[in-house]
N, C-alpha and C positions, 0 to 999 in steps of 0.2 A: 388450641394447639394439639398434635396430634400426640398419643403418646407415646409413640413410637419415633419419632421425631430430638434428635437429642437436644435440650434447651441450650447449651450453646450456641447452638447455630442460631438461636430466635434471639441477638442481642442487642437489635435495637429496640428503642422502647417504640410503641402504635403511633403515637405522638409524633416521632422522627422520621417514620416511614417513608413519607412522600421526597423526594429529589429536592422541593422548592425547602423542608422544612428542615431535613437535615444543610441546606448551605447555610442557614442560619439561624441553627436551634437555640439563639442565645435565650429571646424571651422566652421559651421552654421552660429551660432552668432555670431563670429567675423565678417563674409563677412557682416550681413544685419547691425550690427551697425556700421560699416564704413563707409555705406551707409547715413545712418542718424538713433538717438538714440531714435525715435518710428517709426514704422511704419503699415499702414494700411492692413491687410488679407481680402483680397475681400468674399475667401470662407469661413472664417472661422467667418465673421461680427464682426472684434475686430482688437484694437492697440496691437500691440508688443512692452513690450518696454527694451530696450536691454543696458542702460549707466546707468552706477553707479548712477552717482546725478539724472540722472531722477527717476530712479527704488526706491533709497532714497527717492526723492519727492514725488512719490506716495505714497510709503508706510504710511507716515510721514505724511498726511495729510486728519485725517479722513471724514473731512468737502467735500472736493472736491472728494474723491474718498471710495466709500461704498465698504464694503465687503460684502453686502446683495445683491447676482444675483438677487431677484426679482427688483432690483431699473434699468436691464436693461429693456433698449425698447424693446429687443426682447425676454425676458427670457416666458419661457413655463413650468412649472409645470409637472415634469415627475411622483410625487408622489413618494410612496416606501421609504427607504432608506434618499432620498434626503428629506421628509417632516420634519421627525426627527429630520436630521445634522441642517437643516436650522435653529430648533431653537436654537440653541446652540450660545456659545460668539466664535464660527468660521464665522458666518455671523452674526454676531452683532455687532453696530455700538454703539458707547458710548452713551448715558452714561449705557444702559440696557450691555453691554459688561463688564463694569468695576464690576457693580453688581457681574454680574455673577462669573467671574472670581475671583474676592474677597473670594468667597465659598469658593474654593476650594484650594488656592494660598499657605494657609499655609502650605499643602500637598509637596509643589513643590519649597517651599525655599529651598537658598542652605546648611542654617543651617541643614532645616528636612531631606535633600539630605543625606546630609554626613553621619548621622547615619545608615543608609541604608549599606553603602560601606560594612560592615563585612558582611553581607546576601549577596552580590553581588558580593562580593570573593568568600562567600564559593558555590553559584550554579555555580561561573563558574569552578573550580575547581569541583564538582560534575560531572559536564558535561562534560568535558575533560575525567574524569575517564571512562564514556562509551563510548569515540572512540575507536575502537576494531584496531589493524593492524596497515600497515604502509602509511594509506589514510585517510583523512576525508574532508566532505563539510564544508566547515567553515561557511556557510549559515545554515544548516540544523543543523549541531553541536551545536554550539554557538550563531553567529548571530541572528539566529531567535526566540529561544528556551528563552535565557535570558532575555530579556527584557521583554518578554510578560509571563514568569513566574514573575518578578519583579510587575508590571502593574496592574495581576491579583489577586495578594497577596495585594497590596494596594487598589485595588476596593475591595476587600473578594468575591471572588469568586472561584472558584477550578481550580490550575493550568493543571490538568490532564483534563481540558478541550480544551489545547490551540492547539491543532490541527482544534479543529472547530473553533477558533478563527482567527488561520490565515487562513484557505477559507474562511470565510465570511471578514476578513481583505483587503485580494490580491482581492478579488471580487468588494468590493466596492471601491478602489480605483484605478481599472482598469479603459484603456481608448480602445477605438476603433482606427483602422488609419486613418487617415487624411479623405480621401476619403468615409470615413461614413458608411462604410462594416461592416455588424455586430452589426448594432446599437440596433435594434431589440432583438435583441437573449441576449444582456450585459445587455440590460435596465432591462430584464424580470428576469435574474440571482441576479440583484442588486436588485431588490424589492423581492425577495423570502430570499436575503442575509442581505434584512432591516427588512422584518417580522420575519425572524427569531429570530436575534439577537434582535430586540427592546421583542419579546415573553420573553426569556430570560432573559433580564432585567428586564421585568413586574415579573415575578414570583420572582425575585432576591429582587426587591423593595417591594415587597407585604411580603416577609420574614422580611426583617428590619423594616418595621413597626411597627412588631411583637416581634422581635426578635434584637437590636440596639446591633451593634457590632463597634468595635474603627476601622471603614474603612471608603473607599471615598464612599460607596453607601449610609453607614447612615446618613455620612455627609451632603449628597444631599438632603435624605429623613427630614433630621432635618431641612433644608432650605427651604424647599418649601412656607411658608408661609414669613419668613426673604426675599430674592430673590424674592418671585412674581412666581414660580416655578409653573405649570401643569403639567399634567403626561406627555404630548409629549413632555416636555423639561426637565423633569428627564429624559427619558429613551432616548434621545439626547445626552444630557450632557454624560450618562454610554456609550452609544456607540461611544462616541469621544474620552472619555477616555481612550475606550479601544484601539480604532482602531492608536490613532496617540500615544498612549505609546508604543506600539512596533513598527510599520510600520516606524518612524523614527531611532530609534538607529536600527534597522535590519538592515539598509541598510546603515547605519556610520561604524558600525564596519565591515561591509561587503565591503563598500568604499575604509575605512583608508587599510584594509589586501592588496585589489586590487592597489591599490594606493602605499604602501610602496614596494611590489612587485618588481612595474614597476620602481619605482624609486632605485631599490638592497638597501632599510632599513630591510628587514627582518630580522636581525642580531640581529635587537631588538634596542631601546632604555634605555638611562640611565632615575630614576624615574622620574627627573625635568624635560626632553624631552621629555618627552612623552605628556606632555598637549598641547602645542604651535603645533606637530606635529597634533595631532587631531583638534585641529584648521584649520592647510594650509589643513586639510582630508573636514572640512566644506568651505572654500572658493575654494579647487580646486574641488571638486568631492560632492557638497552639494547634503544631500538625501531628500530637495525639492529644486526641480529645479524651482519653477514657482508658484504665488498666483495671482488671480484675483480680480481686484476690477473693480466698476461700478461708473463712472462721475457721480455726481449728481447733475453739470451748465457744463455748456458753457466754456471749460478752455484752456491753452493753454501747451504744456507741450514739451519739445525739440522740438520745432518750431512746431509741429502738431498742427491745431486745432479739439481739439479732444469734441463730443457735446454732451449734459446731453441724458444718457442712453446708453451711446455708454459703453461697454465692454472692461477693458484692462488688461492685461497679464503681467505683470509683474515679468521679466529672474531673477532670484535671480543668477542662474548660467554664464548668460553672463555677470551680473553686477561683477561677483568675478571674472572675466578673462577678466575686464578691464582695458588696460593699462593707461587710463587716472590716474587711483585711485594705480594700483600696477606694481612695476617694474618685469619683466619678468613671463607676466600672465599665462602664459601658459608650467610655470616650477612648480614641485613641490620641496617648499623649507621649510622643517621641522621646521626648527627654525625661519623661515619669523616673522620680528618685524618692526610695530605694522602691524597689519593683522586685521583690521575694515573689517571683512568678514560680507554678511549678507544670511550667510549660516540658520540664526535663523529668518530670516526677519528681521523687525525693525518697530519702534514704536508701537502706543495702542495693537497691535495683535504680537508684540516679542512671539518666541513660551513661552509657561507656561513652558513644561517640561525639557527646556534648561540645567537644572543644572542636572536634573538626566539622560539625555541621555550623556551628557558627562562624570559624573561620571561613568555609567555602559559601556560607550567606552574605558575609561581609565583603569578600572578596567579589560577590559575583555581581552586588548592587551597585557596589565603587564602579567596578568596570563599566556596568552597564548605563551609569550614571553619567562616567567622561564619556563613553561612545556616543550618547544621541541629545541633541539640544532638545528634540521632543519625544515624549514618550506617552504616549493617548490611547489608557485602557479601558477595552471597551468591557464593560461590568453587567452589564442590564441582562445579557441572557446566558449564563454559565449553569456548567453541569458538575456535581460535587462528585467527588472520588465517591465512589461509592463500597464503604467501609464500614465497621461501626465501631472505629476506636482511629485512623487515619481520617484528619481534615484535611481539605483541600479542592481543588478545581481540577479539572480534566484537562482543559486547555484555557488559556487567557491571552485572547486575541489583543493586538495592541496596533497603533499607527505611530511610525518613527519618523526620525528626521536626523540622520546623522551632523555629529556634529564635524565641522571644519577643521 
């Protein structure tokens, strides 16, 4: 690795590098936590760490372990995009995180979820109405399209925008390969893909000023004084918003389809099955695989001693295909009970939008369930998001058969 080259950008491990091995790195992680449940990446200057109760103890303890990359020893300021995200309650550390997050919380209960569910029926039935034939991308259809009209309608802003939503989306949560090819050329896309989109906010925020509408932007705009707000952490906050309101249920319902598939569920589910299935969809095939946090002392952690600044990586996805924690990890079982997945992460930073990605997951399968008597995905040749913390497929080609 070069050393001039900032090691975040180099965050997946050599191992996962290739397209074929990140769509499904599961025996990865099984071989390196057999081994022992962290372990140190010489190239990559960071712990992995791969067991349930360790990945749990990280998460779980904001004292010893920061989600703010500047607290590493080696972190480097790439600018763009990343000055933004940084201020957000994604690298915020309590108590400035609780703040934040308070803002906005009431948006993402699952009381204000549920109200939601009739507009979330009816675009995904809307969108089923324009698959034309007897083919569709269940990625491009559905998957992508719902959520982030859902997302956009809640910040107020134009859902016929959401095509540049997802480039500058898939952009900025792209990763390079292991080997650090390319670093250059993503870093210069993700700062063009950060000006752009924080421009966009500014003009968005400079409206509600103006113009105060019942959405998450005015909400923001009405807190900047309540929260301790500046404008680089409004227009942070709008673009986290936007990017992790779709970029995670896209690739859940794009998961759980790939997932029921393999496992011959496309037959459909009865209503009450269908939630616990979207469940084993987040601990078998979670669409984040991986969050970071930075030591902030001297700790010790499944026997590693790991030391203040050091960088760790924390598997959400090897922790949920741990056998220590679940009997046969590496089966998918729809009804699996109890299922303490930490598909959502866990503790102070549990995802916010937990209750509405699942409600527009569950909503999106029901539908798609009573729409077609057949649904025949074709699996064998798929391209994984390419991320190194977002799982998922590019596209997921299918053959239908509407039902009568």
């Amino acid at each position: 690795m070069s050393s001039s080259t900032p090691p975040s950008l180099l965050t997946f491990p050599e191992a996962l590098s290739d397209p074929d091995a990140w769509l499904d790195p599961f025996d990865w992680y099984a071989a390196r936590r057999a081994e022992a449940p962290v372990h140190y990446d010489d190239h990559r200057r960071c712990w992995d760490v791969l067991a349930y109760e360790e990945v749990k103890t990280a998460l779980g303890d904001d004292e010893t372990f920061s989600v703010d990359p500047r607290e590493a020893s080696d972190y480097r300021s790439t600018g763009g995009e990343q000055e933004f995200l940084l201020e957000t309650m994604l690298f915020q550390d309590p108590p400035k995180h609780d703040r934040s997050r308070e803002v906005v919380e009431e948006f993402f209960r699952p009381s204000a979820v549920a109200a939601l569910e009739p507009r979330i029926e009816d675009l995904t039935h809307d969108l089923l109405d324009d698959v034309e034939g007897d083919r569709m991308d269940v990625v491009d259809a559905l998957a992508y399209p719902l959520p982030v009209i859902v997302i956009a309608e809640l910040l107020g802003v134009p859902s016929e925008d959401r095509d540049r939503f997802r480039e500058w989306s898939t952009t900025m949560v792209a990763s390079t390969d292991g080997d650090g090819e390319g670093n250059g050329d993503l870093q210069q896309r993700q700062m063009q893909a950060g000006m752009e989109l924080a421009s966009y906010f500014g003009e968005l925020i400079a409206d509600r000023r103006e113009h105060p509408r019942d959405d998450l932007v005015t909400r923001l705009v009405e807190s900047e004084e309540e929260a301790g707000f500046d404008e680089t952490e409004l227009l942070g906050f709008c673009m986290l918003l936007l990017i992790a309101g779709n970029v995670t249920t896209t690739n859940l319902v794009g998961n759980a389809v790939r997932s029921f598939a393999e496992a011959d569920h496309l037959s459909g589910f009865e209503p009450d099955a269908l939630g616990p299935a979207v469940e084993e969809v987040l601990r078998y095939r979670a669409p984040v695989q991986a969050m970071s946090r930075v030591a902030t002392v001297n700790t010790t952690l499944g026997g590693a001693d790991i030391a203040a600044g050091d960088r760790v990586v924390c598997w959400l996805g090897a922790a949920n295909r741990d056998g220590a924690k679940f009997d046969a990890p590496d089966t998918f079982v729809p009804d699996r009970t109890p299922n303490q997945h930490l598909g959502f992460g866990y503790g102070t930073h549990y995802c916010l939008g937990a209750p509405l990605a699942r409600l527009e997951a569950t909503v999106a399968l029901r539908v798609l369930f009573e729409r077609f008597d057949l649904l025949e995905v074709e699996t064998d040749d798929l391209t994984p998001v390419r991320s190194s913390f977002i799982y998922g497929v590019e596209s997921l080609p299918a053959r239908i058969e509407r039902r009568d």
